[in-house]
Every structure is written in structure tokens, then in C-alpha cells.
C-alpha positions in Angstrom: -77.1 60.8 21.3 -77.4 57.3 22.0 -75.0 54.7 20.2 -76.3 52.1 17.5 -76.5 49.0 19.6 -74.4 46.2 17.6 -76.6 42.8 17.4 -74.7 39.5 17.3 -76.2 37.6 14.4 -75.3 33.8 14.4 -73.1 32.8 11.5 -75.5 30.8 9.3 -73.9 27.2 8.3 -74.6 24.7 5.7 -75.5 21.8 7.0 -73.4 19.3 5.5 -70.2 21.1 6.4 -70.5 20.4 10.5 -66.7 19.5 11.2 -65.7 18.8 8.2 -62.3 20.9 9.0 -61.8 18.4 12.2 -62.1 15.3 10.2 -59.5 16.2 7.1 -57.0 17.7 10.4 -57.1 14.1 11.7 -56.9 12.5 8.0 -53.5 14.4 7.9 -52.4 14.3 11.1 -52.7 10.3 10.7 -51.1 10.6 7.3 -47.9 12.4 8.9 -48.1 9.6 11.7 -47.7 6.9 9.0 -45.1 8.5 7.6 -42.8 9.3 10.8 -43.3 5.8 11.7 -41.9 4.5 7.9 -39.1 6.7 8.6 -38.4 5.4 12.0 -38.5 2.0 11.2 -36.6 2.3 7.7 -33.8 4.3 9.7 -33.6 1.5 12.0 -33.4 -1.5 9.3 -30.3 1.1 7.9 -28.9 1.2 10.6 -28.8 -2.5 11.3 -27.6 -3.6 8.1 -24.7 -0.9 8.7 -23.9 -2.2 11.6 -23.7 -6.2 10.2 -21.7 -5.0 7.2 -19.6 -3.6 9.3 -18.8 -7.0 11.6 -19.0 -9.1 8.6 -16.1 -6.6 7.6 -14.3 -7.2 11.0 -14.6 -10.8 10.5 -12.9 -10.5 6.8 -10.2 -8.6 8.2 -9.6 -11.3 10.7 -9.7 -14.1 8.1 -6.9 -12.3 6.2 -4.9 -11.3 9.3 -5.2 -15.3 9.7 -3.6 -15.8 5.9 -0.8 -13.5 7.0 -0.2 -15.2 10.0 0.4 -18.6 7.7 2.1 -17.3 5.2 4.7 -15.4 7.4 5.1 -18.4 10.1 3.4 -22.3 8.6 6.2 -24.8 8.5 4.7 -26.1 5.0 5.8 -29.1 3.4 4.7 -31.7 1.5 4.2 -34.2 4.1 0.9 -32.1 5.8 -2.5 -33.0 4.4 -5.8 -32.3 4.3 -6.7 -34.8 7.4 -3.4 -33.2 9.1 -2.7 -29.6 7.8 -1.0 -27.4 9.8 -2.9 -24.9 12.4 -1.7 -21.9 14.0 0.4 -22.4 17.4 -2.1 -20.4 19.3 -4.7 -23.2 19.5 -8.3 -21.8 20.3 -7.2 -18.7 21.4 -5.7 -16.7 18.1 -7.3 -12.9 18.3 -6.2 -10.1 16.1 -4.4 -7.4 18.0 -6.1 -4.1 17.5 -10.5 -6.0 17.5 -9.3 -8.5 19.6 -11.6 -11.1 16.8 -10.5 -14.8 16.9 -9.2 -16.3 14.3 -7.8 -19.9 12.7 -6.1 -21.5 9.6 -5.7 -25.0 8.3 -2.6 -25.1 5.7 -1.8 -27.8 3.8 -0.5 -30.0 0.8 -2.4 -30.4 -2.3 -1.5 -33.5 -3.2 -4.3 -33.2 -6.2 -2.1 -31.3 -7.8 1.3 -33.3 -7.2 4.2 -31.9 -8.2 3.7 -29.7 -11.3 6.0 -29.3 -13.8 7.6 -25.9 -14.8 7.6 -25.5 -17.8 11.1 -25.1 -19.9 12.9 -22.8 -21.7 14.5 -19.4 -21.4 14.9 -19.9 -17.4 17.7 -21.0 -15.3 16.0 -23.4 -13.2 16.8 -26.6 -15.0 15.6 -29.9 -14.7 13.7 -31.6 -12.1 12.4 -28.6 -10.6 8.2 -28.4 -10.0 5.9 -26.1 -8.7 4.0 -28.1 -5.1 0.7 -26.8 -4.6 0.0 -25.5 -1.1 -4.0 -24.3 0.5 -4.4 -22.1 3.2 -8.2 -22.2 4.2 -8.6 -19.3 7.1 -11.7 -18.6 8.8 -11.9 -15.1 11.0 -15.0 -14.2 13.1 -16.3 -11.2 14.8 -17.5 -10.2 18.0 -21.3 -10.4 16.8 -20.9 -13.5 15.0 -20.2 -12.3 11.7 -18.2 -15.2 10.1 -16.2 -14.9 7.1 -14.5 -18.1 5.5 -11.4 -17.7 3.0 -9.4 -19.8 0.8 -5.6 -18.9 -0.4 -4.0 -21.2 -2.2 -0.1 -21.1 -4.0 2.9 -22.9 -5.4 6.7 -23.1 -4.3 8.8 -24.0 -6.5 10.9 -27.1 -5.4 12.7 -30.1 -6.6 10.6 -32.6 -8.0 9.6 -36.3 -6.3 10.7 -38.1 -9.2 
């Protein structure tokens, strides 16, 4: 008995539907090529502005470190103006310990504000004592050349210059 003989008949296709398959693969291949690239470049932007907030951070941290530094050791008094305020003993060189970011102050006598009077009444200060405005302006600076600028100011309470 002989076996049916199996004839290969060619798949008939439409004509208008040659490689359509290979053009909508490369549509969406190009699509998810787009898209990996947005991502890459948006994680890169992210990761730049985390990295400047966090030296403009650093810099803020020094400026305050700076105010500390004047409040705890400035020989303030009401002789030191803004043309000749006070600066920090460590010249150019003033770093904060742990970042090692440079720092600087300028503290001095508001002379604007001359000599304020307290006001009276239920306190034991008496007469002829005023309130002598002092400014700290501190500027701190980190390693990337974040800069960050700040501004304390303050009264003492002291005799009066009249």
C-alpha cells in the first residue's frame, strides 16, 4: 500500500499585507527607545538637582555654623561698623569641622537703629538702659560652589549714650 504523498501548497497572501508585521515591530521598538531614553535623561536631571540641593544644603549649614561662631566668640561693641565690622580670627581660611566648607562673617553695629529705648514699667531695669542693635551677615559655601548668604541680626541690652 503506498502512502498519500503530502503536497506543499504555498500559503496564499494578500498583497497589501507584505511586511506589515516588520514595520509596526520597528514602530514599537522605536517607541520603547523613545521612552528608555526620556527615562534616562529625566533620571539624570533628578539626580543633578539632588545632588545641588544637597551642596546648597552644605553651604547653609556652613553659613549658620559661621553665625554660631560670632555669636559664641565676636568681641561686639558699639564702636565696629559697617566699613569696620568684626571678622572671624581665622582670616581666609575658616572651614567647618566635619565638610571641611569655608566660611566668613562680618558683625557689626547698627548705628541706624541707635540706642533703642526699653520701654518702662513692670521691669527692674530702670532708667537709662537701651536695647543696641547688632548684624551678623555670614556667608558659608560648599565644595561645588553652592553659596548660601545669611543675615542675623539682635539687641543687647545696655546702658544708654545719653
Amino acid at each position: 500500500m503506498n502512502a498519500p504523498a503530502f503536497v506543499r501548497v504555498p500559503l496564499a497572501r494578500p498583497k497589501g499585507e507584505r511586511g506589515v508585521v516588520l514595520y509596526a515591530v520597528l514602530l514599537l521598538l522605536l517607541l520603547v527607545t523613545a521612552l528608555a531614553i526620556g527615562g534616562a535623561v529625566s533620571a539624570a536631571l533628578e539626580l543633578q538637582m539632588a545632588g545641588n540641593a544637597r551642596y546648597h544644603a552644605r553651604a547653609l549649614a556652613a553659613a549658620e555654623y559661621a553665625l554660631g561662631e560670632a555669636l559664641a566668640g565676636a568681641a561686639l561693641d558699639t564702636g565696629t561698623t559697617l566699613r569696620d565690622p568684626v571678622r572671624p580670627g581665622c582670616s581666609d581660611d575658616c572651614r567647618t569641622p566635619h565638610t571641611d566648607d569655608p566660611w566668613t562673617y562680618a558683625a557689626y553695629y547698627d548705628s541706624s537703629a541707635s540706642g533703642t529705648p526699653v520701654p518702662g514699667g513692670g521691669h527692674s531695669l530702670g532708667s537709662g538702659i537701651a536695647a543696641h542693635h547688632f548684624v551678623i551677615e555670614a556667608v558659608g559655601q560648599s565644595s561645588r560652589g553652592a553659596r548660601s548668604e545669611v543675615t542675623q541680626s539682635f539687641y543687647l541690652l545696655g546702658p544708654s549714650e545719653d
